[in-house]
N, C-alpha and C positions, 0 to 999 in steps of 0.2 A: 630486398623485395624480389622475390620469385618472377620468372617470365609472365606466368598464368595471371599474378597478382598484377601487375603492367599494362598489362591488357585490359584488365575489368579495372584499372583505373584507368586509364587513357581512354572506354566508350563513355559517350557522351550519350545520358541516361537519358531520354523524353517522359515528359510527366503522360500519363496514361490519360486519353482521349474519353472522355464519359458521357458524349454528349456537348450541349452548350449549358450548362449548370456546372463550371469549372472555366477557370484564369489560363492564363498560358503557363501559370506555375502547377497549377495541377487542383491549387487551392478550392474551394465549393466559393464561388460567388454571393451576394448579398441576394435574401429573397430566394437564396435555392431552396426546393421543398421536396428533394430528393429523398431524408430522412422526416417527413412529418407525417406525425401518426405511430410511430417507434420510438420505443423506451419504456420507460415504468408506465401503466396506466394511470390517471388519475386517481384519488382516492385511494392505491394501496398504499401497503407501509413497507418499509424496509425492514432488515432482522435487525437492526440495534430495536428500532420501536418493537417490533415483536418480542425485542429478550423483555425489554423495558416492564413491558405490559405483561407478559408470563409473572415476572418477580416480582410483580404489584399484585399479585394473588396469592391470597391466603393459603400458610403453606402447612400450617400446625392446629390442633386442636386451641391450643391459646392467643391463636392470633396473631400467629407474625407469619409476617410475606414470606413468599418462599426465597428473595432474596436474601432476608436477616438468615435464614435455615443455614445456606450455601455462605452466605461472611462467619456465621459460626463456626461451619464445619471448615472453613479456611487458616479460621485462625484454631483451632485444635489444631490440625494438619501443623501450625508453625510453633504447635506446643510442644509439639512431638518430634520437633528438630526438622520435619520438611523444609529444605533451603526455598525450595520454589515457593512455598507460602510463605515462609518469613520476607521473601526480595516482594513477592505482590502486596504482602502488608505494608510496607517500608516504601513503597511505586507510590500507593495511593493515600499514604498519609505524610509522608515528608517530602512527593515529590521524586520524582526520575531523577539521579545526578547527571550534571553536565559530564559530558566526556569531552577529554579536552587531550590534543592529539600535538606532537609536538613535531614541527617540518623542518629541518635542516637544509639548507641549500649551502653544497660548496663550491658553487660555480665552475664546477667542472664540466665535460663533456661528457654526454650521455655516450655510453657504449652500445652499438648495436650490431648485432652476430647476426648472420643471416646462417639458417640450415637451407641447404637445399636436398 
């Protein structure tokens, strides 16, 4: 660890003063209404509900959603050998596979190099 780095761990950091709507850890207190009135409005929607409701719209002269359109032309895209449509066909029909990661501990001592 570097002088500089020493330093800025050995200051003892003070949580920021913001008024009395704040603990002596820094935390917002019960009842603070420092953020009321901020955030999503009521009433709107978010973009998953917006994709939602676009691709629940009729997308074709015969009546299918413009979602069925975009799964069609998905799975063409995985006819045609596209890997990224075939892994998003295979995501949402069999499932994400688990990834499974393998940890070795040999109880040795970590090495640590310092640059300066």
């Amino acid at each position: 660890m570097g002088r500089k780095q020493k330093e800025l761990k050995e200051q003892k950091v003070e949580p920021i003063k913001n008024g009395n709507n704040r603990n002596n850890k820094g935390q917002f207190v019960a009842g603070n209404t420092a953020s009321v009135g901020k955030g999503r409005p009521k009433g709107s929607q978010s973009i998953p509900d917006i994709l939602k409701k676009i691709g629940e719209e009729e997308g074709t002269l015969d009546g299918k959603s413009k979602l069925d359109v975009i799964m069609y032309k998905v799975f063409q895209y995985a006819l045609e050998g596209k890997p990224w449509a075939v892994q998003f066909i295979a995501d949402r029909t069999e499932g994400k596979a688990k990834e499974i990661r393998e940890v070795t501990n040999k109880n040795e001592p970590i090495k640590i190099i310092t640059i300066d």
